[in-house]
C-alpha positions in Angstrom: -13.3 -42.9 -27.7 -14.8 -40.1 -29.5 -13.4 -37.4 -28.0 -9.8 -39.1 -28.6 -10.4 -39.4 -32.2 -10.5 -43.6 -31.5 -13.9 -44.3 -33.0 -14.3 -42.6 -36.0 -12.8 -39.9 -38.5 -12.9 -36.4 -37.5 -16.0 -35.1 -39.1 -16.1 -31.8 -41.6 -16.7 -28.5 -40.5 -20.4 -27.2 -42.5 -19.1 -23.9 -42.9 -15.7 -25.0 -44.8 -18.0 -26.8 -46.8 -19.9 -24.4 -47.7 -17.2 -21.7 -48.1 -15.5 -24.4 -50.7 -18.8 -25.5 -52.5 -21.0 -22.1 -52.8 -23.3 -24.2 -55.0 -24.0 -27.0 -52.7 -24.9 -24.3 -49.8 -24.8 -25.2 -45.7 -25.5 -28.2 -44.5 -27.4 -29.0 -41.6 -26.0 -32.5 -41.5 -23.0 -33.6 -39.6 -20.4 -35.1 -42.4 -20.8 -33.0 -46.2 -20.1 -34.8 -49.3 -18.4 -34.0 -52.3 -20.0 -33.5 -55.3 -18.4 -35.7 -57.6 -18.9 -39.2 -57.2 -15.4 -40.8 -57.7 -14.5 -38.2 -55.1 -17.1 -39.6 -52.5 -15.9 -43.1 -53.1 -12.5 -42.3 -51.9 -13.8 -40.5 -48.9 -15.8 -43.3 -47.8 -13.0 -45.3 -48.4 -10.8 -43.2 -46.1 -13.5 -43.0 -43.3 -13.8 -47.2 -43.7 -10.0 -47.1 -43.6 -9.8 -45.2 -40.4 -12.4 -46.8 -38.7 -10.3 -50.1 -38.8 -7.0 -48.2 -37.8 -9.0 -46.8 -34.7 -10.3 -50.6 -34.0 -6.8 -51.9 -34.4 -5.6 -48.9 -32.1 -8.0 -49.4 -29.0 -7.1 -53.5 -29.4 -3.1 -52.3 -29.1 -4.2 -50.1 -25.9 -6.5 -52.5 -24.5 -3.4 -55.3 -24.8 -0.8 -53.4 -23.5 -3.1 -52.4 -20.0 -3.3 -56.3 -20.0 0.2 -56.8 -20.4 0.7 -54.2 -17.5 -2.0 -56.4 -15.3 -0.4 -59.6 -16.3 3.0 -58.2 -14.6 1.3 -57.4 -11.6 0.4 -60.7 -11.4 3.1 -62.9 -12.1 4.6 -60.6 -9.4 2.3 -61.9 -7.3 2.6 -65.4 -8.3 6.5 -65.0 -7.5 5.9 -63.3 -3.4 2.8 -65.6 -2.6 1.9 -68.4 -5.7 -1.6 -70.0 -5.0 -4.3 -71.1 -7.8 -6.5 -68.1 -7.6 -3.3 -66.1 -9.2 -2.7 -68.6 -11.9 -6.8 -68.7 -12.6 -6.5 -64.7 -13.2 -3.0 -65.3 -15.6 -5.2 -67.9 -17.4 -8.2 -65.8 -18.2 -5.5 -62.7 -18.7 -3.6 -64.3 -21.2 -6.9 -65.6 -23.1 -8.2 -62.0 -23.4 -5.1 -61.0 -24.6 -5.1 -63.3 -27.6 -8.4 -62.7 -28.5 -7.7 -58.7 -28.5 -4.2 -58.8 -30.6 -6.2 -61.0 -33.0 -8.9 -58.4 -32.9 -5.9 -55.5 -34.0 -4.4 -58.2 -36.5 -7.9 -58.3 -38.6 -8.3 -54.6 -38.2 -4.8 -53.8 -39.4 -5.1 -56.2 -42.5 -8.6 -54.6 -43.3 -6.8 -51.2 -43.6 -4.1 -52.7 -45.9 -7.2 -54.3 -48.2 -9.0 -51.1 -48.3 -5.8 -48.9 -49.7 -5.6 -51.5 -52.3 -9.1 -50.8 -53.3 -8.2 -47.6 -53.1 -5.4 -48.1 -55.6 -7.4 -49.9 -57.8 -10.2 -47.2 -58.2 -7.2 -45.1 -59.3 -6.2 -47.0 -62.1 -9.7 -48.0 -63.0 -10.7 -44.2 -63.8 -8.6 -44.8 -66.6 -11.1 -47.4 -68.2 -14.6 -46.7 -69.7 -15.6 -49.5 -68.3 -19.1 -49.5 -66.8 -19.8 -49.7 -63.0 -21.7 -52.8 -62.7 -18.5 -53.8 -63.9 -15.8 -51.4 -61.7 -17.9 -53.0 -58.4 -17.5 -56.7 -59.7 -13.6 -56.1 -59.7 -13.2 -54.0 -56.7 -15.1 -56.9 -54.8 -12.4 -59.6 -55.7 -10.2 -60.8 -53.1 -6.5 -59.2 -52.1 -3.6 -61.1 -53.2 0.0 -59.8 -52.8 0.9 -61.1 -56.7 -0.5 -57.6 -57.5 -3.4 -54.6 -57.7 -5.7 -56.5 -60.0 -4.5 -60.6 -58.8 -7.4 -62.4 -59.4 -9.4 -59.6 -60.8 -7.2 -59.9 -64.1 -8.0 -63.8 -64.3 -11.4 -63.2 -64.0 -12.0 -60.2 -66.3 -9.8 -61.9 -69.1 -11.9 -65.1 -68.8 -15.1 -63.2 -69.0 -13.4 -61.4 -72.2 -12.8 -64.7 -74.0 -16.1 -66.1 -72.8 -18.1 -63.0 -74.6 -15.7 -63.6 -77.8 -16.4 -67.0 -78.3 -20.3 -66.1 -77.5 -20.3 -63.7 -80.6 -18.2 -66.0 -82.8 -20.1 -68.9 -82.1 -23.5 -66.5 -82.8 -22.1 -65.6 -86.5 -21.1 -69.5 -87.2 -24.9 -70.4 -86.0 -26.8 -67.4 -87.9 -24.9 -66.0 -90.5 -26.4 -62.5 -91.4 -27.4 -61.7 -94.7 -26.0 -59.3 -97.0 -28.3 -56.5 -97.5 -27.9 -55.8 -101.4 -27.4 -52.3 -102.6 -30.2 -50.1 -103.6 -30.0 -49.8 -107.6 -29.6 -46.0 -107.7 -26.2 -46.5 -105.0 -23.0 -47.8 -106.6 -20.4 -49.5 -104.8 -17.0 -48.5 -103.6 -15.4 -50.7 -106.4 -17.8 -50.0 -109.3 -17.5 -45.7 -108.4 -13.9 -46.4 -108.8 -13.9 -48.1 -112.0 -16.0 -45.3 -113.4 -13.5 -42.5 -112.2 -10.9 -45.0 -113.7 -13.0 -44.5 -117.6 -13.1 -41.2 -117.0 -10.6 -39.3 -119.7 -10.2 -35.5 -119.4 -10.7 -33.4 -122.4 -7.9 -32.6 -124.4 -6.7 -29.0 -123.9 -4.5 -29.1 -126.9 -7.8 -29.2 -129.2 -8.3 -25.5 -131.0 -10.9 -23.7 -129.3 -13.7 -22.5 -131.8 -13.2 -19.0 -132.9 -15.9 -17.1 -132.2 -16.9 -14.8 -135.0 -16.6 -10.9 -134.8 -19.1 -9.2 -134.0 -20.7 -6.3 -136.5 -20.2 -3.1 -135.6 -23.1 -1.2 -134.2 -24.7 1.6 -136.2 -24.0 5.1 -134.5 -27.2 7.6 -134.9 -27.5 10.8 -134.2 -28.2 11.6 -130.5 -31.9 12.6 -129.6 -33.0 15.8 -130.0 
């Protein structure tokens, strides 16, 4: 299965890696990682999402060699019917149900993981912190949309916080810390500017008198 691809994603060549990330420098390990982080969540995401494709892939193949068995058999039931032939249908067909159910859950698992997927997307967009982002990536899947029930439940926890803080100020008011005596308020700094008159331009100017003419003397000798 690994040879095929059927088991798990093809892994990334170390010298790729460390051609594209100089910093990071060669791995010895089999898989490199990105640096950033929101980068390695959707690569872990991709790897989980083919894992379940390959699972739902070898169910389809082991069904259909079934299917191909359970021919063989009913053709055998038609030349020469006998019990040990319908026994071997029996068990067939249960084996077969169990395996399409098998690559029904892995198939639905790939669906739920691209809506994660989505959701990380749209999430980058918030400054939300992680302990939060994890809490509403881990609600279910609906089909009503990205969020479903991830929107009820983060809107309930909204209100519930509100009425936490609201009921807090109701229970213990806060004081009100009274200004230092040398720092005016808003309002009483705006009344002052209000007083304030600029002086009148129009006044005369005081004349300054002339002054007296310096005495020339004779230059040095």
């Amino acid at each position: 299965m690994e040879k095929l691809g059927l088991l798990r994603i093809p892994p990334m060549e170390p010298l790729v890696a460390a051609h594209l990330l100089p910093k990071v420098g060669p791995s010895p390990s089999r898989n490199p990682t990105l640096p950033a982080k929101s980068d390695r969540f959707q690569s872990a995401m991709t790897e989980k999402s083919y894992k379940a494709a390959a699972l739902s892939a070898r169910a389809l193949n082991v069904s259909s060699l079934l299917t191909a068995y359970q021919a063989e058999l009913c053709e055998d039931l038609s030349g020469n019917p006998g019990a040990a032939t319908l026994d071997e249908m029996a068990a067939v067909t249960d084996i077969c149900l169990h395996v399409q159910h098998c690559a029904v859950q892995a198939t639905g698992k790939v669906m739920g993981i691209m809506v994660v997927q989505e959701r990380v997307r749209w999430l980058n967009l918030t400054n939300l912190p992680d302990r939060e982002k994890e809490d509403v990536l881990d609600m279910p899947v609906v089909p009503e949309g990205i969020f479903g029930s991830a929107l009820a439940s983060m809107q309930r926890r909204c209100e519930t916080k509100k009425k936490e803080d609201e009921a807090l100020h109701l229970c213990f008011p806060r004081r009100v810390q009274p200004l230092p005596s040398h720092q005016q308020s808003f309002a009483q700094a705006a009344s002052n500017f209000a007083r304030f008159k600029a002086p009148d331009k129009q006044k005369s100017q005081p004349t300054l008198s002339p002054q007296p003419m310096l005495e020339t003397r004779a230059s040095w000798p």
